[in-house]
C-alpha positions as CSV (number, residue, x, y, z in Angstrom):
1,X,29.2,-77.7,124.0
2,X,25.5,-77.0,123.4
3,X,25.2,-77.2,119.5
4,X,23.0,-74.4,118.2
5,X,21.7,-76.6,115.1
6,X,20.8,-73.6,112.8
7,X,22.3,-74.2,110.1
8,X,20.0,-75.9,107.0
9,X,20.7,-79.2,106.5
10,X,23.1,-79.2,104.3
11,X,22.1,-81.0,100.9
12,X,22.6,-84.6,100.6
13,X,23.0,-87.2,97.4
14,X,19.5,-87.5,96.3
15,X,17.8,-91.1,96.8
16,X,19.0,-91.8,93.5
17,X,17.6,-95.4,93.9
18,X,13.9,-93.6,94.0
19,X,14.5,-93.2,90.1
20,X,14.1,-96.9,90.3
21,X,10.1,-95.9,90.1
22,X,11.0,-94.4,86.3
23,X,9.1,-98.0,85.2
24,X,8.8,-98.2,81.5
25,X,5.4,-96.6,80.9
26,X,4.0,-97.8,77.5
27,X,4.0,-101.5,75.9
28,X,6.5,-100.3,73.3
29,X,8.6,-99.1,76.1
30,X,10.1,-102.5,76.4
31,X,11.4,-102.8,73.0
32,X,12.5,-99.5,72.3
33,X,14.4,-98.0,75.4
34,X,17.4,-100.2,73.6
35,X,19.6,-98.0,72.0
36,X,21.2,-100.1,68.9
37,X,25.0,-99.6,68.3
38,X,27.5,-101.3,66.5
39,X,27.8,-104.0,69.0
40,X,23.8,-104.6,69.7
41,X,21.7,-107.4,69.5
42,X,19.0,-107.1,66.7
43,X,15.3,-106.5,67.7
44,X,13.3,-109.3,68.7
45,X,10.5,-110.5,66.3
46,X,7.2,-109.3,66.9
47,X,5.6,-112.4,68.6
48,X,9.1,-112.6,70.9
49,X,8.4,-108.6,71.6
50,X,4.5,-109.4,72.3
51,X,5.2,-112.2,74.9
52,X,8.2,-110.1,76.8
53,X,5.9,-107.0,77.2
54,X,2.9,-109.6,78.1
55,X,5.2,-111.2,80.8
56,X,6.7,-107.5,81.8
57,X,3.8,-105.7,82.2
58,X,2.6,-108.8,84.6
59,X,5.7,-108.2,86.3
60,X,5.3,-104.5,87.3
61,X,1.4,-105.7,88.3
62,X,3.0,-108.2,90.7
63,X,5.3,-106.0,92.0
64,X,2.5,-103.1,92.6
65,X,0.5,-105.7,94.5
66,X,3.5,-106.3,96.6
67,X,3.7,-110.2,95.4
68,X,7.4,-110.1,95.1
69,X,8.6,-113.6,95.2
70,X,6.4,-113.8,92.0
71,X,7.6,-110.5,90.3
72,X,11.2,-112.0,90.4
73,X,10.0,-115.2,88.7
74,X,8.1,-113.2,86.1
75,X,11.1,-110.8,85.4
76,X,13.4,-114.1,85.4
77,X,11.2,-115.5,82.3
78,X,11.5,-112.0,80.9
79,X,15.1,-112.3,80.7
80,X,14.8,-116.0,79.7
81,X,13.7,-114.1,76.7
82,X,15.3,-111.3,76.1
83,X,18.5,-110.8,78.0
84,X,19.3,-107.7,77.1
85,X,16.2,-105.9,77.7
86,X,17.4,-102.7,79.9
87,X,14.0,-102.2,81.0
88,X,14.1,-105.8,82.3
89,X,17.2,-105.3,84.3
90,X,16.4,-102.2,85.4
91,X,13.7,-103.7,87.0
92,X,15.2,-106.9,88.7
93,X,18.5,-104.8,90.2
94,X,15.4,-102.7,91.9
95,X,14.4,-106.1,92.8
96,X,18.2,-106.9,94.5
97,X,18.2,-103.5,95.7
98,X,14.7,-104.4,97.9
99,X,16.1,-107.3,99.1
100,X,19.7,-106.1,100.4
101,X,21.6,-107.6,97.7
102,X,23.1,-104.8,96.0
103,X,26.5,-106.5,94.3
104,X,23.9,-108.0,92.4
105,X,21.7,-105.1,91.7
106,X,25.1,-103.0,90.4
107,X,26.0,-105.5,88.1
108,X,22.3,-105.8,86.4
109,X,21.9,-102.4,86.4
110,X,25.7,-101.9,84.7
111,X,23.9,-104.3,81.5
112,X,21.1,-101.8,81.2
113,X,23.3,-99.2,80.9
114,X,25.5,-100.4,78.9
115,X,22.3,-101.5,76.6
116,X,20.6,-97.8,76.6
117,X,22.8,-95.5,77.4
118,X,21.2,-92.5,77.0
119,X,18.4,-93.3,79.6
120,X,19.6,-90.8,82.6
121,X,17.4,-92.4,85.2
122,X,19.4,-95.4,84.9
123,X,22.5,-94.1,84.7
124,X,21.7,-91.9,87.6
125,X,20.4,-94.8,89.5
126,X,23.9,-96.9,88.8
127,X,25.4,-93.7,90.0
128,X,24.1,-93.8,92.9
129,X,24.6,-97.4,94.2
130,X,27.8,-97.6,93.1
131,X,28.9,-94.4,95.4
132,X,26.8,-96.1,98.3
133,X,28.9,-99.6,97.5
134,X,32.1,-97.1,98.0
135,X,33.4,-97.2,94.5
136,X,33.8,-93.5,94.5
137,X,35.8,-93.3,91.4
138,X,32.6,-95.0,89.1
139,X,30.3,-93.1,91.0
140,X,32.8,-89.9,90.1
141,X,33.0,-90.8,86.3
142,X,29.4,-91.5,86.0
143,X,28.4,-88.5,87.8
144,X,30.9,-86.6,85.6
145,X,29.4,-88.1,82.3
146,X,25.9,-87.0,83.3
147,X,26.6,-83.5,84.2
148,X,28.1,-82.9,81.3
149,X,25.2,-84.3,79.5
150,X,22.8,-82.4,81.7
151,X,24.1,-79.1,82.6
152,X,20.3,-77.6,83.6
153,X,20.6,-80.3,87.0
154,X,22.6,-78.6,89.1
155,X,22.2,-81.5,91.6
156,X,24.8,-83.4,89.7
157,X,27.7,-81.4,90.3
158,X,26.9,-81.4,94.1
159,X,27.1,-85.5,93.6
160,X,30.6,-85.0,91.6
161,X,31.7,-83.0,94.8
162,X,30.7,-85.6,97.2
163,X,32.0,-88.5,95.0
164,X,35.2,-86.6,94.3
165,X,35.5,-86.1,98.4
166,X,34.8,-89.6,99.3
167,X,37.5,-90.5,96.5
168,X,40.0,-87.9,98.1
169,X,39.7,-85.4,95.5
170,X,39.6,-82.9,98.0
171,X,40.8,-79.8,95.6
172,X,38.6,-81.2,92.6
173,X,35.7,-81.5,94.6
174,X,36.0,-77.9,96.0
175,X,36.4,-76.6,91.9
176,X,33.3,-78.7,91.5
177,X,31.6,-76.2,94.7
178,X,32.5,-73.1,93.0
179,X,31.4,-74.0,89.8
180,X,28.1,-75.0,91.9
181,X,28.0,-71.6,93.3
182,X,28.9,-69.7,90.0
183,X,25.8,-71.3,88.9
184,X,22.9,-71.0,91.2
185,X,25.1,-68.3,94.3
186,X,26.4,-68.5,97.1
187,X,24.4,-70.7,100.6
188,X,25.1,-71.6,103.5
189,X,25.4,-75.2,103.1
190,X,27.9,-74.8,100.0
191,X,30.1,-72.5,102.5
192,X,30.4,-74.6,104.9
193,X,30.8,-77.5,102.3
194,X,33.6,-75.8,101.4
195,X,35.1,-74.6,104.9
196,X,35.0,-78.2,106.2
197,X,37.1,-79.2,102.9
198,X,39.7,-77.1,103.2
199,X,39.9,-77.2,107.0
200,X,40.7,-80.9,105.6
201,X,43.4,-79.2,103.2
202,X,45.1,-77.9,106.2
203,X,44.2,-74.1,104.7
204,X,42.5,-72.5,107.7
205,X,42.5,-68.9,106.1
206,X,41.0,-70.0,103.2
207,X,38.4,-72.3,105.0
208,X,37.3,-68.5,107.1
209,X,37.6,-66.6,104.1
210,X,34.6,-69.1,102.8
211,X,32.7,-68.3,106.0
212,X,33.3,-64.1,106.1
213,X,32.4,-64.1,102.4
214,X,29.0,-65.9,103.7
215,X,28.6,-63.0,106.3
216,X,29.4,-60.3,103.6
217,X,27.4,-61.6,101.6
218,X,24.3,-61.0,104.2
219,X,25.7,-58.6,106.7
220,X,22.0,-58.1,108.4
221,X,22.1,-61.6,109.3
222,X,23.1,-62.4,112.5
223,X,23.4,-65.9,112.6
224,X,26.8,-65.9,110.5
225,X,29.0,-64.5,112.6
226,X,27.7,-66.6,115.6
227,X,28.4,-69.1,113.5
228,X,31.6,-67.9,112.9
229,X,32.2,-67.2,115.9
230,X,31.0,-71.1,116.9
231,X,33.5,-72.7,114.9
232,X,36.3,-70.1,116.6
233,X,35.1,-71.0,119.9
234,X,35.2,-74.8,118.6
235,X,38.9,-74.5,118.0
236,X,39.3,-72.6,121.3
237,X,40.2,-69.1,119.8
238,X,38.1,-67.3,122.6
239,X,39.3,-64.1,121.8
240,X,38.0,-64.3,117.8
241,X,35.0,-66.3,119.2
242,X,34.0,-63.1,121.4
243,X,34.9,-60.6,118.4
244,X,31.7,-62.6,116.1
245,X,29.5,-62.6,119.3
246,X,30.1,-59.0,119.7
247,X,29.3,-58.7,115.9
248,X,25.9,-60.4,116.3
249,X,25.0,-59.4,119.6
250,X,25.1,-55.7,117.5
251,X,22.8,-56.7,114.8
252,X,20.2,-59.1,116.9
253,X,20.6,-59.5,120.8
254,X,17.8,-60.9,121.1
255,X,18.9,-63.9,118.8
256,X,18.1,-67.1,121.1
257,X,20.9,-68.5,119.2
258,X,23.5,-65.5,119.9
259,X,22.2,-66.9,124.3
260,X,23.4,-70.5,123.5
261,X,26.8,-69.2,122.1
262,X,27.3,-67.1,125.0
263,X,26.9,-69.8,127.4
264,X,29.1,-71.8,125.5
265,X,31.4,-69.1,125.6
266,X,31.4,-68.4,129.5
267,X,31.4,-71.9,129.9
268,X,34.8,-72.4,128.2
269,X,36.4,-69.3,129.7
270,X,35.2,-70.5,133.4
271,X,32.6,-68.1,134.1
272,X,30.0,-70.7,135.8
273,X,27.6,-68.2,137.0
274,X,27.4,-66.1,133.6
275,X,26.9,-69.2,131.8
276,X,24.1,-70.4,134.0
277,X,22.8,-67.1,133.6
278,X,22.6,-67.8,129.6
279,X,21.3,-71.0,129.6
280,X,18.1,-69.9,131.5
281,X,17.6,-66.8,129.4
282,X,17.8,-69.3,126.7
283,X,15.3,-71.9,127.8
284,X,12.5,-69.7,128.6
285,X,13.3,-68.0,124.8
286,X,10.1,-69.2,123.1
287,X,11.9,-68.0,120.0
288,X,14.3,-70.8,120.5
289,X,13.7,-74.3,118.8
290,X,12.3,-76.9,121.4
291,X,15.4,-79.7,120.1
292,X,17.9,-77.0,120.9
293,X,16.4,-76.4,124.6
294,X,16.6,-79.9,124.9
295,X,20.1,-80.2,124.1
296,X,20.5,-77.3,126.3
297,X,18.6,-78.6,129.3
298,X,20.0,-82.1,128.8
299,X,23.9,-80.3,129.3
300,X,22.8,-78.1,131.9
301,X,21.4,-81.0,134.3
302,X,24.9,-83.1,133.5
303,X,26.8,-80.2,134.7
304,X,24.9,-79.6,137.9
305,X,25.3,-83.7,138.8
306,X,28.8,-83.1,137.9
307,X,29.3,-80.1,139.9
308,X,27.5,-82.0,142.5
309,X,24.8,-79.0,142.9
310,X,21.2,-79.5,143.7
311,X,19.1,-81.0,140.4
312,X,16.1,-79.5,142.1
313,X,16.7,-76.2,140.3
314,X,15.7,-77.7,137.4
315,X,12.5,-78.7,138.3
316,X,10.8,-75.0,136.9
317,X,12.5,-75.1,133.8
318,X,11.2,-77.8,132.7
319,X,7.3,-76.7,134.1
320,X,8.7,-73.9,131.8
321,X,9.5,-75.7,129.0
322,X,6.6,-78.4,129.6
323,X,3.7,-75.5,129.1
324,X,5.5,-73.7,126.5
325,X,5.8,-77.3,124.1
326,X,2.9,-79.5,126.0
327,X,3.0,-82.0,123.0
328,X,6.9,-82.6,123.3
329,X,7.6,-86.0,124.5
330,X,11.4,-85.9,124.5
331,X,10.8,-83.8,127.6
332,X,8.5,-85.5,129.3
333,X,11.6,-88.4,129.2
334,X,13.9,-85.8,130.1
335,X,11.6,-85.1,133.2
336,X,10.9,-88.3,134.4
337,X,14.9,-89.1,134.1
338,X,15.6,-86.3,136.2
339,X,12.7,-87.2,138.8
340,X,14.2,-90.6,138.9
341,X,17.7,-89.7,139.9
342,X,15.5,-87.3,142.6
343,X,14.1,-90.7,144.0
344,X,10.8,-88.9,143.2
345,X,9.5,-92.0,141.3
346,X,5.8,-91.2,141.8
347,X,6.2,-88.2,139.6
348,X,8.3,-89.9,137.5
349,X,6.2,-92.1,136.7
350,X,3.1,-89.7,135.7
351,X,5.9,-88.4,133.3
352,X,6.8,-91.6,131.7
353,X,2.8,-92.4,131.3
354,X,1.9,-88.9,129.6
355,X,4.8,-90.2,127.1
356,X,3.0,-93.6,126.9
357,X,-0.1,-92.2,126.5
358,X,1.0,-89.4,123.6
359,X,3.1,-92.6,122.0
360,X,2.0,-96.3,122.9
361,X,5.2,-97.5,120.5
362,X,8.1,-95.9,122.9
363,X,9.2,-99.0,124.3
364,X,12.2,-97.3,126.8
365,X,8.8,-95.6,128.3
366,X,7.4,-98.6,129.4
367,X,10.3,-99.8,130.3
368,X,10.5,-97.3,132.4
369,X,6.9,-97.2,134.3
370,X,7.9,-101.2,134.9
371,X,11.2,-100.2,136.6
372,X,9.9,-98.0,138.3
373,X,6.7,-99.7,139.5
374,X,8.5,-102.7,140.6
375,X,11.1,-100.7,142.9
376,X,7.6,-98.9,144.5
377,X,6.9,-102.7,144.9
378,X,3.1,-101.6,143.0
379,X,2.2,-104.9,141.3
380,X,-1.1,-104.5,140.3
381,X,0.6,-101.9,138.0
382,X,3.5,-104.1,136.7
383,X,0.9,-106.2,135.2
384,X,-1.5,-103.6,134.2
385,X,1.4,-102.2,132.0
386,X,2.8,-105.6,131.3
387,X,-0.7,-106.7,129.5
388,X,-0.8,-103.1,127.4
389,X,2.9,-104.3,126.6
390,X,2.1,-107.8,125.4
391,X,-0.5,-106.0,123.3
392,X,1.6,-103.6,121.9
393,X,4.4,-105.8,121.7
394,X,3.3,-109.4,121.3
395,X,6.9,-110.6,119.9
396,X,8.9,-109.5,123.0
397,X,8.9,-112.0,125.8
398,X,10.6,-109.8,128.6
399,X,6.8,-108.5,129.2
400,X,5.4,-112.0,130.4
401,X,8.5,-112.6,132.5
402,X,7.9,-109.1,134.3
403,X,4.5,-110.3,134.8
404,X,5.7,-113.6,135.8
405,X,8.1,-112.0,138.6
406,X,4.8,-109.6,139.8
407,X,2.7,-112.5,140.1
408,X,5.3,-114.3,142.2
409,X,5.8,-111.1,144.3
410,X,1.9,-111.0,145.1
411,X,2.7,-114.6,146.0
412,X,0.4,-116.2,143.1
413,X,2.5,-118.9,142.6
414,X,0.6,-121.0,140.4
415,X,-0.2,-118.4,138.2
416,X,3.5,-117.4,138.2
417,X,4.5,-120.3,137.6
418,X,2.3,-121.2,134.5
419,X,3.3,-117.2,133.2
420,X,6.8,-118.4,133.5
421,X,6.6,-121.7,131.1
422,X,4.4,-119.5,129.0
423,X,7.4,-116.9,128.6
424,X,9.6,-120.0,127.8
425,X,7.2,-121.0,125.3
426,X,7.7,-117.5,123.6
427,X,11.6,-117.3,123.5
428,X,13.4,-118.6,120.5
429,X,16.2,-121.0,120.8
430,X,19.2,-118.8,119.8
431,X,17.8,-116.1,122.7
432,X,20.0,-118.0,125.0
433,X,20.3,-115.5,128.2
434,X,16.4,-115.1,128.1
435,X,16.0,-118.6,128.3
436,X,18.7,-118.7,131.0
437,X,16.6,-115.4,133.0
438,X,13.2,-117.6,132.4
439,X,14.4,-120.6,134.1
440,X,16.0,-118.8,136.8
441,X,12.9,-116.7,137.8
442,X,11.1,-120.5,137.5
443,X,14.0,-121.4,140.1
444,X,13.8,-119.0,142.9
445,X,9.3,-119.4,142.5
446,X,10.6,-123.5,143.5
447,X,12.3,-122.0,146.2
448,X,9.5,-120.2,147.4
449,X,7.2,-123.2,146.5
450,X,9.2,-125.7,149.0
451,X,10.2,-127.6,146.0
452,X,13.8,-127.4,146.6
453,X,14.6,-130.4,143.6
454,X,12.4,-128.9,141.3
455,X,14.3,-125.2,142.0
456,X,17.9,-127.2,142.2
457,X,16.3,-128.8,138.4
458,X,15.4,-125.5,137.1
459,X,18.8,-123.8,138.3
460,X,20.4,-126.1,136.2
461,X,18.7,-125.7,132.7
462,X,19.5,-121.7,133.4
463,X,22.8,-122.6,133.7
464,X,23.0,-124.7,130.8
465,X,21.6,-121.4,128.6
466,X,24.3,-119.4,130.2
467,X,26.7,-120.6,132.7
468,X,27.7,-117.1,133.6
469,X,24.6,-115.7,134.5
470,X,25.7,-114.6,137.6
471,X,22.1,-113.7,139.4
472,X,21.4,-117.4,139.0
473,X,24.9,-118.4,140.6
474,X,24.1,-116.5,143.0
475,X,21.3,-117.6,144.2
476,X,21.8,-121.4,143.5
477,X,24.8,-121.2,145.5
478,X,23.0,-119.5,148.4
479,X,20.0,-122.4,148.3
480,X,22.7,-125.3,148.1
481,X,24.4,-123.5,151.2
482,X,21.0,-123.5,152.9
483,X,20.2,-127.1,152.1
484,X,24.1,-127.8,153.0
485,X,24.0,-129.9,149.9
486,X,26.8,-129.6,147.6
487,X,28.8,-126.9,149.5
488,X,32.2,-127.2,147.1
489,X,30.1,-126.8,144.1
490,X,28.3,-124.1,145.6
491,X,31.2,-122.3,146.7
492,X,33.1,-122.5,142.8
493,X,29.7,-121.1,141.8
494,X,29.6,-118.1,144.5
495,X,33.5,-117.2,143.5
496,X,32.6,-116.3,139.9
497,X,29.4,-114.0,141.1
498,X,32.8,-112.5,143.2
499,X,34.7,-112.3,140.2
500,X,32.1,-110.6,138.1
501,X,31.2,-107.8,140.7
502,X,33.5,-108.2,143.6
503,X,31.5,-105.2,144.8
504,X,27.9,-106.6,144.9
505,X,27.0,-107.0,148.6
506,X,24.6,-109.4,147.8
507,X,27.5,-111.3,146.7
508,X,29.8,-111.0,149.2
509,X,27.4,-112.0,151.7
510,X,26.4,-115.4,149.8
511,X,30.2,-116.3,149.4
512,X,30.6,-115.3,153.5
513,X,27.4,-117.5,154.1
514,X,29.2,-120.7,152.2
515,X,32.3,-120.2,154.4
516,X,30.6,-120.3,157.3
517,X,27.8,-122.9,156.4
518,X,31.4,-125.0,155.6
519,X,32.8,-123.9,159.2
520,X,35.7,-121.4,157.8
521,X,34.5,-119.0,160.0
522,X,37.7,-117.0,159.5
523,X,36.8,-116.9,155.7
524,X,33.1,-116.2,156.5
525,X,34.2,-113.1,158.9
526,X,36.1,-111.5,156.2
527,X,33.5,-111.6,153.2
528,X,30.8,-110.7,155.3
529,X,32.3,-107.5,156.8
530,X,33.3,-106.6,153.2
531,X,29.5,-107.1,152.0
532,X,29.0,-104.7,154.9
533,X,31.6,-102.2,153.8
534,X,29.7,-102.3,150.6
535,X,26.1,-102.6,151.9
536,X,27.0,-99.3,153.9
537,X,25.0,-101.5,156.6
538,X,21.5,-100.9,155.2
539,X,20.6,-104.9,155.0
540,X,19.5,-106.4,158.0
541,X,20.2,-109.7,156.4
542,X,23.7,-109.1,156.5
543,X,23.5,-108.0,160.0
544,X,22.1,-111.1,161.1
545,X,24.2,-113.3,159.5
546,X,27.5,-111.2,160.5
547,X,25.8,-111.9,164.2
548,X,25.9,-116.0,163.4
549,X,29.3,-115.4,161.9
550,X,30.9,-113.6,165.1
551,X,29.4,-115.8,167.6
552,X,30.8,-119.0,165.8
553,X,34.2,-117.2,166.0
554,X,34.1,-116.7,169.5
555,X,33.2,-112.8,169.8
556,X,29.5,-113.7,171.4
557,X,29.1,-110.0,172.7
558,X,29.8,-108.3,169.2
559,X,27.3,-111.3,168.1
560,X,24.5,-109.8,170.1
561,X,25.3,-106.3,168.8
562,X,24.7,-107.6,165.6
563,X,21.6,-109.3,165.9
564,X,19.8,-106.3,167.9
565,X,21.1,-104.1,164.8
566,X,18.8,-106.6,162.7
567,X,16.5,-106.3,164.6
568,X,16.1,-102.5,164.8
569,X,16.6,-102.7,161.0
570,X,13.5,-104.2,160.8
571,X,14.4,-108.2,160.6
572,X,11.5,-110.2,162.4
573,X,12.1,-114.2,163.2
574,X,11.7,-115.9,165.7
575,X,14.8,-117.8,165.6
576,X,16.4,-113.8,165.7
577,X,14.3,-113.2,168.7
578,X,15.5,-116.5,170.4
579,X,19.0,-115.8,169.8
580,X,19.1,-112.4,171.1
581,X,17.2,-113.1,174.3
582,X,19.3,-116.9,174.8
583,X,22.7,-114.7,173.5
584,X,23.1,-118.2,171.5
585,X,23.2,-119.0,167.7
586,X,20.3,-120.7,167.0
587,X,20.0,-122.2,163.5
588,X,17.2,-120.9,161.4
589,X,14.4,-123.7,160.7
590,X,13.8,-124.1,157.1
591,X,10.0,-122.8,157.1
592,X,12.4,-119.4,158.1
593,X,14.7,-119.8,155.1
């Protein structure tokens, strides 16, 4: 369901830690926020007041200039001095607040109330943290306490409600609602409040009286009973659902939101082609919010891939959209997603760099453009974007290893290679399948290098980061099998890539090379037929190798087949052309590996 997001947020706790800035603003503040009762410490002497508010006043200059380590210390000798100073324990449970420790910060802050109680921002403050610490009942008494104290902030007896729900108070915290709306009338965001909480009552007539009394109370207003309406719809009462639409649609039908309720509406009932119809009066509504066409278009594009309809239809409604809100980048992602499952990646791409280009920060863009780059095998571009990356991003090492994997592609080895033990350099210790990815890349550039060893040495360390990285296993296994050099190990090693995606031609092919490599040709004939079945016979790699397979198994004719089918798939060797025109298997040379 496409949500229509009208309603006003409905009103929140305050940051009741932001009263944490209520510092003491006076030198006598210090001394005399302590309230004396019977159980108070006397005052300190005058030199004893003099050097806390010296050391104080240090402490808040400290803390303004963001030295924080040193405010602690200077509030610690503070309360070496005076360890009942509210002001000064006000000020360090802020401290324990900043630094995630708030156990600590309750506790300190309970000591300054308990010394002035009468100071509200404190008390609010403790409030506050103790409700976020889920000790709802505190929160509830304290909040009680304080807007009893303070009947002119209405605020409080919203907090009481919220307390008094999270504690399970469910009718108390509705009594607290009504006295809220007694006292400053009836909203939207109290209704609903109020509906939600006795929807959690079980008292469904109750929870709708809350909402008609909202319409009643402004019956020129469409956007109640589409609300209403909304929630009917939610609970798959069509028929009432209809009845509020048919209310609105009287008072406003050209209400963007009354569209979006409608094609929710046909959508439930099964009426595909009116609810299309809705949806695209309601995207080109330039009365409607841009978030809520994007939830819109977002649902729309789902149900077309799961109806299994063309996408393409799409394509103008977002040219719509794109003119009508040119500076919306959650679009322009939206568009270049949709372009991408259109395997039109060249426009894909301009969308993903507009969204760059409007916001250098939004990482998943780039991420993106480099995904995308490297399938259109551009990669001057992968390491134009990865440099822009490392700038943007100099912590993140997967932009050196993309440039690393570019380099090797252009077949700059060297410079590959020292990008590589760059990107190693980079990765921190505990960033274990990084390390393992690094070492594998450094692998396969060995490979390509002719320095089998040094690849076999590399393969290794990758493995050592993580043993299950099965794009590593893979191809070590393959290279072993090639080098017909440790063909048992290479063979545990290619069963776990099997095991991990038993559907990954790539795989299969690897595990039916190892067989036959090994002379299980029986084996080897199996695997590689299912890497086939998977493949969809695309790869003319697996082709050729099904050829060397079938011709060691005695079926020489279907072995032909096979390697003309690599051939016309676009496979060029001259070992392939050998074998075809000799109609013999003809091992590969290793400069052909």
């Amino acid at each position: 369901m496409w949500k229509n997001n009208m309603l006003h947020p409905i009103c929140r706790r305050l940051a009741a830690l932001c009263c944490l800035a209520c510092a003491v603003a006076t030198v006598s503040a210090v001394a005399t926020q302590r309230q004396y009762g019977p159980a108070q410490p006397a005052p300190l002497a005058a030199a004893e007041q003099r050097r806390l508010d010296y050391f104080f006043y240090e402490g808040l200059k400290l803390k303004n200039a963001e030295q924080y380590d040193a405010t602690y210390e200077m509030f610690r000798h503070c309360l070496a001095i005076d360890s009942t100073s509210p002001a000064v324990l006000f000020e360090l449970s802020s401290f324990f607040m900043q630094t995630n420790r708030p156990e600590e910060a309750a506790s300190l802050l309970k000591k300054a109330v308990d010394y002035s109680p009468g100071n509200f921002s404190y008390r609010l403050a403790l409030a506050g943290l103790l409700f976020d610490l889920g000790m709802y009942g505190e929160a509830a008494e304290t909040y009680e306490d304080l807007a009893a104290a303070h009947p002119e902030r209405l605020e409080l007896i919203y907090y009481l409600a919220e307390a008094l729900t999270q504690q399970g108070e469910t009718g108390r915290a509705i009594d607290m609602l009504d006295r809220l709306e007694g006292a400053a009338g009836m909203s939207e965001p109290l209704s609903l409040k109020k509906y939600q909480l006795y929807m959690t009552l079980e008292q469904p007539d109750e929870a709708f009286r809350e909402l008609e009394k909202l319409a009643a109370e402004y019956p020129a207003d469409a956007r109640y009973p589409i609300l209403i309406g909304d929630i009917c719809l939610d609970r798959n009462d069509t028929t009432r659902a209809l009845e509020y639409y048919s209310r609105a649609c009287a008072l406003d039908p050209e209400n963007p939101y009354y569209t979006v309720s409608m094609a929710n509406y046909y959508e439930v009932t099964g009426d595909a082609e009116a609810a299309e119809r809705q949806i695209r009066t309601a995207l080109v509504n330039s009365k409607l919010d841009v978030e809520i066409k994007v939830g819109i278009l977002a649902r729309y594009i789902q149900r077309l891939q799961q109806l299994r309809r063309d996408t393409d239809v799409a394509g103008p409604l977002f040219e719509t959209l794109l003119e009508q809100h040119p500076e919306e980048i959650e679009l322009k992602l939206m568009y270049g997603s949709l372009l991408v499952s259109q395997n039109r990646r060249e426009e894909a791409r301009f969308q993903f760099q507009l969204a760059t280009e409007m916001d250098p920060t939004l990482e998943p863009a780039w991420q993106q453009l480099l995904n995308l780059s490297m399938q259109m095998e551009d990669y001057d571009a992968v390491i134009a974007f990865c440099s822009r990356c490392r700038e943007l991003f100099p912590d993140e090492p997967v932009y050196c290893l993309f440039t690393g994997i570019a380099l090797q592609q252009q077949q700059k080895y060297q410079e590959a290679l020292d990008t590589y033990e760059a990107c190693i350099r980079m990765v921190p210790d505990e960033n274990r399948p990084m390390l393992s990815d690094c070492y594998g890349q450094t692998g396969d550039l060995y490979f390509q290098m002719k320095k089998r060893d040094e690849a076999f040495e590399a393969y290794e360390k990758a493995l050592s980061y993580n043993e299950q990285n099965v794009v590593v296993l893979n191809n070590y296994s393959y290279y072993l099998s090639l080098a017909k050099q440790d063909l048992d190990k290479a063979e545990r090693m290619s069963a776990k890539c099997i095991k991990a995606e038993p559907d990954n031609a790539t795989y299969l092919d690897t595990y039916a090379w190892i067989f036959f490599v090994k002379g299980s040709y029986l084996l080897a004939k199996i695997y590689i037929e299912k890497a086939i079945e998977k493949d969809g016979g695309q790869s003319a790699e697996l082709m050729d190798h099904y050829g060397d397979i079938l011709y060691m198994s005695g079926e020489e004719d279907k072995a032909c087949e096979q390697w003309l089918k690599a051939k016309e798939a676009g496979k060029q060797s001259d070992t392939l052309e050998r074998k075809i025109a000799e109609k013999t298997y003809i091992e590969a040379p290793r400069d052909e590996e």
